[in-house]
mmCIF file of the C-alpha atoms, coordinates in Angstrom:
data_MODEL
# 
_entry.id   MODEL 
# 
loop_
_atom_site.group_PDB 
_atom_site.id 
_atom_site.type_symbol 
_atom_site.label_atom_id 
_atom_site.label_alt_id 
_atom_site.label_comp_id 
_atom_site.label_asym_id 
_atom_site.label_entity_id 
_atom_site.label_seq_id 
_atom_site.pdbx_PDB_ins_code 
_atom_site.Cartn_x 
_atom_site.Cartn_y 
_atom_site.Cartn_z 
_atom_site.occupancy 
_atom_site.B_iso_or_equiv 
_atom_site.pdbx_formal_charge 
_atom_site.auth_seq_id 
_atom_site.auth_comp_id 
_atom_site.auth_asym_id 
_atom_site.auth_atom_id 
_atom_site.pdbx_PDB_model_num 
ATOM 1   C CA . UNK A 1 1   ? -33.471 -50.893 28.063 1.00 0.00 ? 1   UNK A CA 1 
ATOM 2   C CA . UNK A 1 2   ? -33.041 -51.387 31.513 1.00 0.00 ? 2   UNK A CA 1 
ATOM 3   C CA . UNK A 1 3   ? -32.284 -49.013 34.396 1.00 0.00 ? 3   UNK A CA 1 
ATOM 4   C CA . UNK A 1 4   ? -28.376 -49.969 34.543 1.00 0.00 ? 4   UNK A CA 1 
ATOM 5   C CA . UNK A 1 5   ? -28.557 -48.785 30.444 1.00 0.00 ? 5   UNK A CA 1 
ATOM 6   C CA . UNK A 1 6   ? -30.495 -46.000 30.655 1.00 0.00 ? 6   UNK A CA 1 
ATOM 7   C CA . UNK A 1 7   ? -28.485 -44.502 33.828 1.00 0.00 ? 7   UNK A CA 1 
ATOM 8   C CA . UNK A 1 8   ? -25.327 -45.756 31.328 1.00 0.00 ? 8   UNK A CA 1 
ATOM 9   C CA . UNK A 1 9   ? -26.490 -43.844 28.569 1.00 0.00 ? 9   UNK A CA 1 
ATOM 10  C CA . UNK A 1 10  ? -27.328 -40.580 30.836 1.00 0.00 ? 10  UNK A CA 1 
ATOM 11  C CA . UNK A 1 11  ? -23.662 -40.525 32.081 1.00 0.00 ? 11  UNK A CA 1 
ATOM 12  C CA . UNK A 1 12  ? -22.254 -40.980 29.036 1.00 0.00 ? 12  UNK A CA 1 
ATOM 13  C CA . UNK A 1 13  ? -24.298 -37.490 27.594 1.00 0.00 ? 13  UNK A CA 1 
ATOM 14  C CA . UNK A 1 14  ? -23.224 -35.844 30.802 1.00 0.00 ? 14  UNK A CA 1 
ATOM 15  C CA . UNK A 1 15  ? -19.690 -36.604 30.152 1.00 0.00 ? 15  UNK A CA 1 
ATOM 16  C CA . UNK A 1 16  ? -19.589 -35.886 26.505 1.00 0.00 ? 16  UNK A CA 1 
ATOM 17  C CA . UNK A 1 17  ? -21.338 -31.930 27.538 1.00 0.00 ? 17  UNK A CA 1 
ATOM 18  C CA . UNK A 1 18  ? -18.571 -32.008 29.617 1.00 0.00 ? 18  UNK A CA 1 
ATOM 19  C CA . UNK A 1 19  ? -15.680 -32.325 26.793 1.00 0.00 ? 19  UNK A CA 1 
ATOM 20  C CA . UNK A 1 20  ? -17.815 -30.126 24.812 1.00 0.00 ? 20  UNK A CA 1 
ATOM 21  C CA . UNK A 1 21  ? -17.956 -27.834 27.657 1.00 0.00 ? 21  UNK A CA 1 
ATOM 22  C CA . UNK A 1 22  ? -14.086 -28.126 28.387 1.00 0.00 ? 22  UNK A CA 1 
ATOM 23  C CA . UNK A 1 23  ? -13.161 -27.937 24.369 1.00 0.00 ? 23  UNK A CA 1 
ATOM 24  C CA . UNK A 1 24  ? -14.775 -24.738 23.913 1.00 0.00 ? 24  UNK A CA 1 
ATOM 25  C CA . UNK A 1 25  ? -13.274 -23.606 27.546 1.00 0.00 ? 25  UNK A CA 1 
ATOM 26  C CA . UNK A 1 26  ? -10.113 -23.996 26.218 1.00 0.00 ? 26  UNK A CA 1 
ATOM 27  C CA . UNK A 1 27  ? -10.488 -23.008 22.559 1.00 0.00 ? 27  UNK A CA 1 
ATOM 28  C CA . UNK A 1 28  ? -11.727 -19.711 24.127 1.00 0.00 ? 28  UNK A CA 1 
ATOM 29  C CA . UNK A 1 29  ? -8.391  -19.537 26.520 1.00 0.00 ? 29  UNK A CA 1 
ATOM 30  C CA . UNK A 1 30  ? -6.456  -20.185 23.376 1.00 0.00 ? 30  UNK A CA 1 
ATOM 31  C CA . UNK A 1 31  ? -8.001  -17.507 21.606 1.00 0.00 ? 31  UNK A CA 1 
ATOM 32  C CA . UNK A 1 32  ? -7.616  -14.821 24.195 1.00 0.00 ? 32  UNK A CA 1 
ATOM 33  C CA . UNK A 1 33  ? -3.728  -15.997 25.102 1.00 0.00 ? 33  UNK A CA 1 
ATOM 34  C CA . UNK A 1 34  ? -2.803  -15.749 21.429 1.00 0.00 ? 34  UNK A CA 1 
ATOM 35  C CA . UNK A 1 35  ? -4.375  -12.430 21.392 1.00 0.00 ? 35  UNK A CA 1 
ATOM 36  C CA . UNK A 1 36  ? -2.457  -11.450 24.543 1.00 0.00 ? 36  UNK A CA 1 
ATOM 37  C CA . UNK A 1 37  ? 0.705   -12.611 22.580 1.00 0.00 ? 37  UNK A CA 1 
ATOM 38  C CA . UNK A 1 38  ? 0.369   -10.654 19.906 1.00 0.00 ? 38  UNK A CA 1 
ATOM 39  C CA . UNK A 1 39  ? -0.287  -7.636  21.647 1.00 0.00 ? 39  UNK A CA 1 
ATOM 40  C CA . UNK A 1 40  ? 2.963   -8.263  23.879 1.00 0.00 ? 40  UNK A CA 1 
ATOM 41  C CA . UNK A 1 41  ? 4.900   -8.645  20.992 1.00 0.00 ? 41  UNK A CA 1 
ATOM 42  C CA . UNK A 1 42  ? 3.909   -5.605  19.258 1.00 0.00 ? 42  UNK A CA 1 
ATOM 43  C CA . UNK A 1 43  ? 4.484   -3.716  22.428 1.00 0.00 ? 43  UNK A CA 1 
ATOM 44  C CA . UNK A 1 44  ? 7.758   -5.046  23.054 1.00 0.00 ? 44  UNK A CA 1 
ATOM 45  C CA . UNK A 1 45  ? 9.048   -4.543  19.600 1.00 0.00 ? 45  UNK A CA 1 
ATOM 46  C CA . UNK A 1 46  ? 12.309  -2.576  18.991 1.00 0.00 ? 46  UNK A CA 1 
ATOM 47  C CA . UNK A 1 47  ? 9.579   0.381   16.975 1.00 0.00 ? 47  UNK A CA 1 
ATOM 48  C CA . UNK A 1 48  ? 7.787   0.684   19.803 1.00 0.00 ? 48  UNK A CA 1 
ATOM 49  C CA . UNK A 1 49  ? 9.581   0.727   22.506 1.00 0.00 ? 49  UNK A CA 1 
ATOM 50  C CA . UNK A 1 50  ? 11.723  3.400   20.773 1.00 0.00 ? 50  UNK A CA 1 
ATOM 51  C CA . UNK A 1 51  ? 8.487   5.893   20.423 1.00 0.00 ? 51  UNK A CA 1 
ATOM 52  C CA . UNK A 1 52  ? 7.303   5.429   23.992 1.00 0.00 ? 52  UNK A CA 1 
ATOM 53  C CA . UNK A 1 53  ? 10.737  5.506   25.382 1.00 0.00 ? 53  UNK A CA 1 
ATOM 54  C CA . UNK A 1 54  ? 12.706  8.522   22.847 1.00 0.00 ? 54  UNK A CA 1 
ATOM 55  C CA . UNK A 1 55  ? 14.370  10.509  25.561 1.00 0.00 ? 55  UNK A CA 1 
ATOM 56  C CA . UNK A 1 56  ? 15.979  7.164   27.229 1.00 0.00 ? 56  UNK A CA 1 
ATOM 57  C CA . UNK A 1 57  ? 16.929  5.426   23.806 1.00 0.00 ? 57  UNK A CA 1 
ATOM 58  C CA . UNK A 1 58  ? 18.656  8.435   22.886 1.00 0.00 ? 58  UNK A CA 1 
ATOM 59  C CA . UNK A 1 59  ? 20.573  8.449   26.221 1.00 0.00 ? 59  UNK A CA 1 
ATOM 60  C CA . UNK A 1 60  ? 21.976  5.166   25.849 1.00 0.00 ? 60  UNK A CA 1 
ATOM 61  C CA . UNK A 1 61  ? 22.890  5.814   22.018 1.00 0.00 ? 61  UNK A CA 1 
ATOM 62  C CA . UNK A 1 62  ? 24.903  9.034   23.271 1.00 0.00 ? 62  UNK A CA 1 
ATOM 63  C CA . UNK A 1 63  ? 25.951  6.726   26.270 1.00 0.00 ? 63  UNK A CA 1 
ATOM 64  C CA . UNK A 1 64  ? 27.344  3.849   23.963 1.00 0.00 ? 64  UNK A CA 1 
ATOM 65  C CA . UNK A 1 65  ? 28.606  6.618   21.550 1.00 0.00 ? 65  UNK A CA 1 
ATOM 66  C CA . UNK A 1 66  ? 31.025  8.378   24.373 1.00 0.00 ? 66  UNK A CA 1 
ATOM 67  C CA . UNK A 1 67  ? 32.098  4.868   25.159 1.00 0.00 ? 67  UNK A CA 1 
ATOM 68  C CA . UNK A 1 68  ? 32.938  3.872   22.129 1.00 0.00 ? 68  UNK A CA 1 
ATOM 69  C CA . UNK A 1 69  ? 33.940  7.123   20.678 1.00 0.00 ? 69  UNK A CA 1 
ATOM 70  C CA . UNK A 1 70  ? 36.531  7.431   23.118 1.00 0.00 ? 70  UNK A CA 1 
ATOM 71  C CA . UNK A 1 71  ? 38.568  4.231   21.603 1.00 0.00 ? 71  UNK A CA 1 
ATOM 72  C CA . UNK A 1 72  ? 40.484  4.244   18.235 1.00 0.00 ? 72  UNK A CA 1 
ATOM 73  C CA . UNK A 1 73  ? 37.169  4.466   15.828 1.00 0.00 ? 73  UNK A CA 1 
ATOM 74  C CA . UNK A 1 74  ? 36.316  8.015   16.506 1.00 0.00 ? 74  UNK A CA 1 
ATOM 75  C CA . UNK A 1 75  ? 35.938  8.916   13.385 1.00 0.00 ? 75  UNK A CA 1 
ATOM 76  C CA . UNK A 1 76  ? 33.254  6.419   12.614 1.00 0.00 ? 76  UNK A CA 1 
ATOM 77  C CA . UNK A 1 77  ? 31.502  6.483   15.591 1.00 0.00 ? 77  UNK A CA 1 
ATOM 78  C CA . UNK A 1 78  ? 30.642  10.246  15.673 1.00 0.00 ? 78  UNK A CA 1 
ATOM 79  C CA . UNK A 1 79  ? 28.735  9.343   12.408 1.00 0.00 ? 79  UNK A CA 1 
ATOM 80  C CA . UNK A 1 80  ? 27.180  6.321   13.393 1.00 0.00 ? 80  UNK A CA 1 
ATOM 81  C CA . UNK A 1 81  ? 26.304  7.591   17.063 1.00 0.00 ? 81  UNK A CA 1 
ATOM 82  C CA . UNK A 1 82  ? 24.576  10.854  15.710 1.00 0.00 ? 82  UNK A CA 1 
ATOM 83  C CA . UNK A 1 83  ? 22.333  8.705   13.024 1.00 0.00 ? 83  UNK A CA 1 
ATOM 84  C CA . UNK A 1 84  ? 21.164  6.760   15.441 1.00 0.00 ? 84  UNK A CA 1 
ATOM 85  C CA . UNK A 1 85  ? 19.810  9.326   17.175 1.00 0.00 ? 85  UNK A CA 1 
ATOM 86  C CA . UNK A 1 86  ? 18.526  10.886  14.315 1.00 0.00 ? 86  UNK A CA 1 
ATOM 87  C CA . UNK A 1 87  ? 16.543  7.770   13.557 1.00 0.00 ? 87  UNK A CA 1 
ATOM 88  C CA . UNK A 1 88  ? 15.641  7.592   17.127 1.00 0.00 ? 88  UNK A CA 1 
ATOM 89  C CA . UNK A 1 89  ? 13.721  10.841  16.668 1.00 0.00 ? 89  UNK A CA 1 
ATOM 90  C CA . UNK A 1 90  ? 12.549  10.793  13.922 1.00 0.00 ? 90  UNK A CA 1 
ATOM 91  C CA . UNK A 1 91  ? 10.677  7.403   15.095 1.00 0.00 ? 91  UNK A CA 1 
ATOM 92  C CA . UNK A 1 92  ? 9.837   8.935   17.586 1.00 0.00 ? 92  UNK A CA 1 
ATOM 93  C CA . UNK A 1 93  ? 8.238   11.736  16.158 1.00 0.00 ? 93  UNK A CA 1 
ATOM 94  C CA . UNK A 1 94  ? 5.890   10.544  13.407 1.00 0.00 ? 94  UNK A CA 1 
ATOM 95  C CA . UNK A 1 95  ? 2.730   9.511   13.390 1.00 0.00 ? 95  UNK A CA 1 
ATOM 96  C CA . UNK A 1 96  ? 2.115   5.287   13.692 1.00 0.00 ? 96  UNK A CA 1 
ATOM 97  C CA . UNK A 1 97  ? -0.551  4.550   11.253 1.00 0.00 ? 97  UNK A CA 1 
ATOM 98  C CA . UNK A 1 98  ? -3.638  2.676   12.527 1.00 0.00 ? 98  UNK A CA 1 
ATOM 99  C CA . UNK A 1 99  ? -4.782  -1.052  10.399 1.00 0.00 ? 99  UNK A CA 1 
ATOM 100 C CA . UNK A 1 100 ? -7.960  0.744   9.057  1.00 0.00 ? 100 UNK A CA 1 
ATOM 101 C CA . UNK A 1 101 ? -5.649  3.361   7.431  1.00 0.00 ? 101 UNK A CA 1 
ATOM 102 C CA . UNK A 1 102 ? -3.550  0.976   5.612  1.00 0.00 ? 102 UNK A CA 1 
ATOM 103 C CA . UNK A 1 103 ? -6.519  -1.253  4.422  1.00 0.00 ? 103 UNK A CA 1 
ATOM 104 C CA . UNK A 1 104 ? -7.967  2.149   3.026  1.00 0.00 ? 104 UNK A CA 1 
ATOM 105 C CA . UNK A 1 105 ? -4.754  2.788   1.209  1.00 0.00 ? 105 UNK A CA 1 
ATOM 106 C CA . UNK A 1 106 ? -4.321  -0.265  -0.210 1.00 0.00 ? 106 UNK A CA 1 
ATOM 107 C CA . UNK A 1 107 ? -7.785  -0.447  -1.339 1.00 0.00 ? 107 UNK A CA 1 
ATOM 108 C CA . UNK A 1 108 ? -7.467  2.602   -3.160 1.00 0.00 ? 108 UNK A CA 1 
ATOM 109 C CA . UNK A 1 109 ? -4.178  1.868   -5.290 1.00 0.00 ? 109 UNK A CA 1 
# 
């Protein structure tokens, strides 16, 4: 080979460490934004933000249920208002169970 080839051959290693290099960069930033996403989601889900947030959900549900109550429909709004709340409780209230308890139940049944 001669020194033009061989200097060649050295680049062309270089630049294919430095895909490598960049792939697994990026497959790692994937990873971790996915992960990221998830965890977003979850926290942003209607569940969720109803347990961490019981005393304002229930506000607004009392808040919408004057409003609304005050129109023609009282009489199925009062219903409607106060089992919404109920529900926003009573989410609030029990216990979330963790992944490691539901994989033991279900590897039990």
């Amino acid at each position: 080979m001669t020194f033009e080839q061989e200097e060649l051959a050295k680049i062309e290693e270089e630049l294919d460490g430095a895909r490598r290099d960049l792939h697994e960069t990026l497959s790692a930033v994937n990873a971790k934004m996915e992960h990221e996403v998830e965890r977003v989601e979850e926290s942003f889900s209607p569940e969720e933000m109803l347990r961490n947030n019981i005393v304002g959900a229930s506000c607004i549900a009392a808040l919408a249920g004057f409003l609304i109550g005050s129109s023609k429909y009282k009489g199925i709004v009062g219903p409607v208002v106060l089992a919404a709340i109920g529900y926003g409780i009573w989410s609030g209230l029990k216990e979330p169970q963790s992944d490691e308890e539901d994989g033991a139940e279900s590897d039990n049944s």
